[in-house]
C-alpha positions as CSV (number, residue, x, y, z in Angstrom):
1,X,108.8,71.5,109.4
2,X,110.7,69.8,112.8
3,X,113.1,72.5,112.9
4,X,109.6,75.3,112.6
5,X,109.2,77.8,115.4
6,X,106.2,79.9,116.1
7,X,106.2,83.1,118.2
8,X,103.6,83.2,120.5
9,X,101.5,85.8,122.8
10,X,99.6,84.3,126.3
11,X,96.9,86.4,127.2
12,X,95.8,86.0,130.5
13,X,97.9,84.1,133.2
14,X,95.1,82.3,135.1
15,X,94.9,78.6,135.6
16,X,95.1,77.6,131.9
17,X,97.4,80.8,130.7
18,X,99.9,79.3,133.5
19,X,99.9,75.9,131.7
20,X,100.7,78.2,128.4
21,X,103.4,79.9,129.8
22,X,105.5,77.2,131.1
23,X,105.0,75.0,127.9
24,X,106.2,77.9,126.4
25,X,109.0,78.5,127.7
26,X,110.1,75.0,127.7
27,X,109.1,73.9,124.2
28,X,111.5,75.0,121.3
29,X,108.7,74.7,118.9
30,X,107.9,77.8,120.6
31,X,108.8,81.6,121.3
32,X,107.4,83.4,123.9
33,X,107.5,87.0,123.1
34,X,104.7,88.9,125.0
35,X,102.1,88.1,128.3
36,X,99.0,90.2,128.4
37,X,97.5,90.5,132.5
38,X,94.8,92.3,134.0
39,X,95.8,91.6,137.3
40,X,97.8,94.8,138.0
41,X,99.7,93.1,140.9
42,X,101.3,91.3,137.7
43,X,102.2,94.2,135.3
44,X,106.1,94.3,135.0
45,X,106.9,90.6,136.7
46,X,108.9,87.8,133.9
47,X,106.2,85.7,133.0
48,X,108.4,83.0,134.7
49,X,107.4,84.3,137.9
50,X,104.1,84.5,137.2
51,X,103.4,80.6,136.3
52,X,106.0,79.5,139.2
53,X,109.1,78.8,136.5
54,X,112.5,80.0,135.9
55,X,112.6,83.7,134.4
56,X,111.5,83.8,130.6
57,X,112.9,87.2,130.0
58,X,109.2,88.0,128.9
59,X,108.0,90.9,131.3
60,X,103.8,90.6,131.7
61,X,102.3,93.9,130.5
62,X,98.3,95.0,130.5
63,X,99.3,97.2,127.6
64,X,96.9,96.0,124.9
65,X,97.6,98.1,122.1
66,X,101.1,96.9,122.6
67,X,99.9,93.3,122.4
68,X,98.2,93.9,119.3
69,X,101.4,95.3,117.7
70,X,103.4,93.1,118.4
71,X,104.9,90.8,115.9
72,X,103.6,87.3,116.8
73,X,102.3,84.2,114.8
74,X,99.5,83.1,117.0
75,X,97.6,84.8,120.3
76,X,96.8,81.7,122.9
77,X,93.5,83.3,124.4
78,X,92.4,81.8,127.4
79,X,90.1,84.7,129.0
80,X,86.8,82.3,130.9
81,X,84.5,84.3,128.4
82,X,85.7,85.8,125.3
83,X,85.7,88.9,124.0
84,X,84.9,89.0,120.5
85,X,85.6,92.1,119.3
86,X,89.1,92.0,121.4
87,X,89.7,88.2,119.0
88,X,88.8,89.7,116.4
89,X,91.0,92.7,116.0
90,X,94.1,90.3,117.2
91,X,92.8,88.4,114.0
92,X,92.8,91.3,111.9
93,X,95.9,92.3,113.0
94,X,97.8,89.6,111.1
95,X,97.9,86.8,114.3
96,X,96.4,83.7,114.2
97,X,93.9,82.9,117.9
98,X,94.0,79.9,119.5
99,X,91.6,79.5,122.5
100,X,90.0,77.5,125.1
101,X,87.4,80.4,125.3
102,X,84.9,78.8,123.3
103,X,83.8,78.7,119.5
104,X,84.9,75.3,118.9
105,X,82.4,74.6,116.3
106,X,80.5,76.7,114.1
107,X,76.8,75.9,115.6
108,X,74.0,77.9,115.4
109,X,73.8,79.4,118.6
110,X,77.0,81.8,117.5
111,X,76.0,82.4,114.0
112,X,76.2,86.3,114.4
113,X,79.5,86.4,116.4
114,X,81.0,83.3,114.2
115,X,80.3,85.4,111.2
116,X,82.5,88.5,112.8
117,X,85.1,85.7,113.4
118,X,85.2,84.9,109.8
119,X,85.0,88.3,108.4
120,X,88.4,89.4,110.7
121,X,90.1,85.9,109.7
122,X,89.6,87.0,106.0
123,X,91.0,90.7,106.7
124,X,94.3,89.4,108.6
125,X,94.4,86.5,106.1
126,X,94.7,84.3,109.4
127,X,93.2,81.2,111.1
128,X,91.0,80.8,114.6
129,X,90.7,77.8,116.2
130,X,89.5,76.3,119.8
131,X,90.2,73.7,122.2
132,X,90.2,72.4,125.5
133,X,88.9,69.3,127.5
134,X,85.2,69.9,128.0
135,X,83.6,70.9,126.3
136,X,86.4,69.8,123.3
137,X,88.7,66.8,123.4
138,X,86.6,64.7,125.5
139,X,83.1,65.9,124.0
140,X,84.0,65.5,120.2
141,X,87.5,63.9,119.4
142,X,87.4,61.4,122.0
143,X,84.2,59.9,120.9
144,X,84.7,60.5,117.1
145,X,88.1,58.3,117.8
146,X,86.7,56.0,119.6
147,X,83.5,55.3,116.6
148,X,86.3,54.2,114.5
149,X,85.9,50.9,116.1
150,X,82.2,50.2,116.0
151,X,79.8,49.1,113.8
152,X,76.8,50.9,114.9
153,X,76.0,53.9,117.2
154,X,72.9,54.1,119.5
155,X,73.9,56.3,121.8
156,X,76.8,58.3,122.9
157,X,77.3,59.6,126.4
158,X,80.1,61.4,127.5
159,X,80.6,61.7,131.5
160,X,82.5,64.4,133.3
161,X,83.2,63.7,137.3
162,X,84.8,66.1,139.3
163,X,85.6,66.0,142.6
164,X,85.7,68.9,143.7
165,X,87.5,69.2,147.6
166,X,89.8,66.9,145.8
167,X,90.7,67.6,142.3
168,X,89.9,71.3,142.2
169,X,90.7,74.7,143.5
170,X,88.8,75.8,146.1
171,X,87.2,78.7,144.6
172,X,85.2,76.2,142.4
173,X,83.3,76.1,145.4
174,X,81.7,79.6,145.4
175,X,82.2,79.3,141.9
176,X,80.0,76.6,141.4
177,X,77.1,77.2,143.7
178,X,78.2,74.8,146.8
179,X,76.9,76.2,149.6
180,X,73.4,77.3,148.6
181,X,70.5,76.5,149.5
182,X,68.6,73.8,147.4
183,X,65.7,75.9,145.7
184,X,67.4,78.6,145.2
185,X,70.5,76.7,143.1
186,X,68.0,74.9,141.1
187,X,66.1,78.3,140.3
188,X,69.2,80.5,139.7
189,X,71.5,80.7,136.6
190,X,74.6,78.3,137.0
191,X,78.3,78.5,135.5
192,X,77.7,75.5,134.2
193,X,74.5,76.0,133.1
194,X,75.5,78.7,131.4
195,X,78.0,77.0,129.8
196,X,75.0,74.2,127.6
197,X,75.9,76.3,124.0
198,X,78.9,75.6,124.3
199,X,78.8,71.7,125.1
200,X,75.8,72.0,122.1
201,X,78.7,73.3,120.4
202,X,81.3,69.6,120.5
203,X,77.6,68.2,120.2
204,X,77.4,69.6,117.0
205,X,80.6,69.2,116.0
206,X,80.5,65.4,117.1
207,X,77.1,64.8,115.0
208,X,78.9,66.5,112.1
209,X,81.5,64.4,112.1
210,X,79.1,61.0,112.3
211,X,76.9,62.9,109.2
212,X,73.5,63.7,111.0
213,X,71.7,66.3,112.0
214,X,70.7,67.8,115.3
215,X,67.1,68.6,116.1
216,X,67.8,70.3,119.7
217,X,69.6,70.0,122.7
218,X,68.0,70.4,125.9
219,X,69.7,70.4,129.6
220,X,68.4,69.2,132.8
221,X,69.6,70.0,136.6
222,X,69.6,68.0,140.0
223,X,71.4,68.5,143.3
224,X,72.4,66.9,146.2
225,X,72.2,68.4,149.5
226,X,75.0,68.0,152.4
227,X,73.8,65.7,155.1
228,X,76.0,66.8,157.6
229,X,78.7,70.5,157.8
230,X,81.7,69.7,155.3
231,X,84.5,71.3,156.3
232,X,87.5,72.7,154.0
233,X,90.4,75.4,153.8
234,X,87.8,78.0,153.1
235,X,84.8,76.9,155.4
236,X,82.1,74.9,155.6
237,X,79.2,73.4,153.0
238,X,76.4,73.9,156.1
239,X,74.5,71.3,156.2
240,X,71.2,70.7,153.9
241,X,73.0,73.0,151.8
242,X,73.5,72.1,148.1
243,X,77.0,69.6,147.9
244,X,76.7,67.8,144.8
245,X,75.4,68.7,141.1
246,X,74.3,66.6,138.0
247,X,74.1,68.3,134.8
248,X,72.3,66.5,131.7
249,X,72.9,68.0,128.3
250,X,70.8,65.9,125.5
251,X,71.0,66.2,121.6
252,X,68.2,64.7,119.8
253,X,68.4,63.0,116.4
254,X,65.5,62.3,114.5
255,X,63.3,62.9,117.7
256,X,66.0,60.0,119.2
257,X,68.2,61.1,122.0
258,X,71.5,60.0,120.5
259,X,74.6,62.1,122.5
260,X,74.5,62.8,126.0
261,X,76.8,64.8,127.8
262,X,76.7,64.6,132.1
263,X,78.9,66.6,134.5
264,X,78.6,65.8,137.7
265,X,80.7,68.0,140.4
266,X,80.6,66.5,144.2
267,X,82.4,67.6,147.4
268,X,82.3,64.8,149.4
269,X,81.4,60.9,150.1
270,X,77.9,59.3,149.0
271,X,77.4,58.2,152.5
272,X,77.2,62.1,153.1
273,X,74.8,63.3,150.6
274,X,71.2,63.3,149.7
275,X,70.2,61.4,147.5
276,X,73.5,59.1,148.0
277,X,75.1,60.1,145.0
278,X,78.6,57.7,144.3
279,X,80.0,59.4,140.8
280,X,83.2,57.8,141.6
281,X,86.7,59.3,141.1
282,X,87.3,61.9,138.9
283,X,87.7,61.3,134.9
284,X,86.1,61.4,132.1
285,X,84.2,58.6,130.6
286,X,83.2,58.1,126.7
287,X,80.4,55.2,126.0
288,X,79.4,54.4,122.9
289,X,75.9,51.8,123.3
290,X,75.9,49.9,120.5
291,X,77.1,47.2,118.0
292,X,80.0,46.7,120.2
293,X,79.0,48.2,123.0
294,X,82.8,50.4,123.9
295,X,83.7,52.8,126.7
296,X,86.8,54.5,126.7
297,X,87.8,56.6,130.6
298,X,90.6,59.5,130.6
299,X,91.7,60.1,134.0
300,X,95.2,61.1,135.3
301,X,97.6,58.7,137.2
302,X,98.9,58.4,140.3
303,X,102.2,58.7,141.5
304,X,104.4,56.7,143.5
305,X,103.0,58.4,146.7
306,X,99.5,57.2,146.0
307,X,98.8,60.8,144.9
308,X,97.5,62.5,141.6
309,X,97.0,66.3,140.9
310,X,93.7,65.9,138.6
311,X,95.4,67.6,135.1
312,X,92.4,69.1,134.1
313,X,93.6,72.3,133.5
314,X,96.9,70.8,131.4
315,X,94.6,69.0,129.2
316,X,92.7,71.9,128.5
317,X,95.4,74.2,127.9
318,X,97.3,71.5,125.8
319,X,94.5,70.1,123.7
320,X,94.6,73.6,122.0
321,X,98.7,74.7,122.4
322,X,99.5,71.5,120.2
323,X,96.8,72.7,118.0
324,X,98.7,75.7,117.3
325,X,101.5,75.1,114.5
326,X,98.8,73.5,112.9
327,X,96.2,76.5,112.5
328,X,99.1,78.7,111.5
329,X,99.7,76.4,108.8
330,X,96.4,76.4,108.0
331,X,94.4,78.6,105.3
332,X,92.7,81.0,106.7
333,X,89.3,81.1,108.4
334,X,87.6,79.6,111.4
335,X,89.3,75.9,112.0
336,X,88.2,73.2,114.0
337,X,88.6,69.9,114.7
338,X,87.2,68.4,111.9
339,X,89.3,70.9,109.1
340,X,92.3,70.5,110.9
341,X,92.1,66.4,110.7
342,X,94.9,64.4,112.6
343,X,97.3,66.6,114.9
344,X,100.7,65.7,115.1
345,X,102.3,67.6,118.3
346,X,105.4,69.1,117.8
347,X,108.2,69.3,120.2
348,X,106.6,66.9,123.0
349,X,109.8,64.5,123.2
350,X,112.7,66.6,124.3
């Protein structure tokens, strides 16, 4: 099984298809033996190139018909939204998908499109599976470890703090809605926001896994205005604008709130915001209230220069890449989490 290798597809080279790309290319677990783009600036370059490594001898193409007949054992997916219909003809072409699109767990808000999912696994005889930090790792396998060690669970919030102007690229600004003007976030759709069925989703999976049964999830939203200009490498947050976000996903259990998911994105001090908002560094923090009591914080580390590059986009690339020998290994179907059980990475120490 050590000596294994797997022939892999990236499709997409942003942020997280980077990440892909270079553990790729330096993992001998792996083959990397085609890059989809959409970015035509990219068509023709090594993939190398692309994700700021040596050459790969892998040349990015937007040729997806190509892509599709290509002979691969897995597809890493890593489009913001998926496509379904685009997963599931890669499924029913014979390759396994392994994403950090979403569709970790089979909830009901994805019933229709999980049953597609299903159908195309059985046709290729293949396995889909997703992953990524949050929602995934820190939303459902971080707290489902970390209930090993108690004896009773009242409540189980999961925090997400991001700092933006620090631990983020800077077009999570626009991205995110900094820079508005109060009413008008609060009344308008948000990324995030749009986002809640798919933290239901590691909500579901999490309750699953602890043997009970959802009655709802509902979301709230608060903001934080700027109380003076912030300045940064693309601008300014004006003043009075919107600076700081909170979002509150709840899952009830037996009329009981029982998991409780917060994000809270800032992009700057408490001593500049109103209300005073101090979320602290960024990280992500599980507590479990209860008989003990336990809290468990993932953040990244600092170097010897005092610096750290948050790793957000690592961990969510690489909470689903190790996934992958796995789910090719698997039976097929829709995989998560819970089917897959205990994963042991392959080719980490080298």
């Amino acid at each position: 099984m050590s000596e294994k290798t797997y022939r892999v597809i990236q499709w997409m080279t942003g942020d997280v298809g980077q990440v892909g790309v270079r553990h790729f290319a330096d993992n001998p677990v792996y083959d990397l033996v085609g890059v989809l783009v959409h970015n035509k600036d990219k068509v023709g370059k090594d993939a190398g190139e692309i994700a700021g490594i040596g050459p790969t001898g892998v040349l990015a193409t937007d040729d997806v018909d190509s892509i599709v007949a290509m002979d691969a054992d897995c597809v890493f997916y890593t489009p913001i939204i998926m496509d379904v219909d685009t997963v599931c003809r890669l499924l029913r072409s014979g390759k396994n998908v392994v994403t950090t699109s979403g569709f970790f767990h089979p909830s009901p808000d994805f019933a229709t499109d999980g049953d597609k999912i299903r159908a195309a696994c059985a046709d290729g005889g293949i396995s889909f599976h997703a992953g990524g930090i949050h929602p995934g790792y820190a939303g459902d396998i971080l707290p489902l470890t970390l209930a090993r060690v108690v004896s009773r669970i009242d409540k189980i919030k999961v925090l997400e703090v991001v700092n933006v102007l620090a631990d983020a690229p800077l077009d999570h600004i626009d991205w995110l809605g900094f820079g508005k003007e109060k009413d008008r976030f609060l009344s308008e759709p948000t990324i995030l926001g749009l986002g809640t069925v798919f933290f239901a989703q590691s909500m579901y999976m999490l309750a699953d896994g602890l043997g009970v049964t959802i009655d709802n999830v509902t979301s709230e939203l608060e903001a934080a205005v700027a109380t003076e200009d912030i300045a940064h490498e693309l601008g300014v947050i004006p003043k009075g604008t919107v600076a700081a976000q909170r979002h509150r996903w709840t899952a009830a259990v037996d009329g009981n709130p029982l998991i409780v998911f917060e994000a809270l994105y800032t992009t700057t001090t408490p001593d500049h915001l109103d209300p005073p908002w101090d979320f602290g560094k960024t990280l992500y923090r599980i507590e479990i209230e209860g008989d003990p009591s336990t809290a468990l914080t993932l953040e990244g580390v600092e170097g010897p220069d005092g610096k750290m590059t948050h790793p957000g986009y690592d961990w969510t690339a690489m909470g689903a890449i190790n996934a992958i020998p796995n789910v090719c290994d698997a039976g097929p179907g829709w995989v998560n989490h819970l089917d897959l059980g205990l994963i042991q990475p392959r080719g980490l120490v080298r």
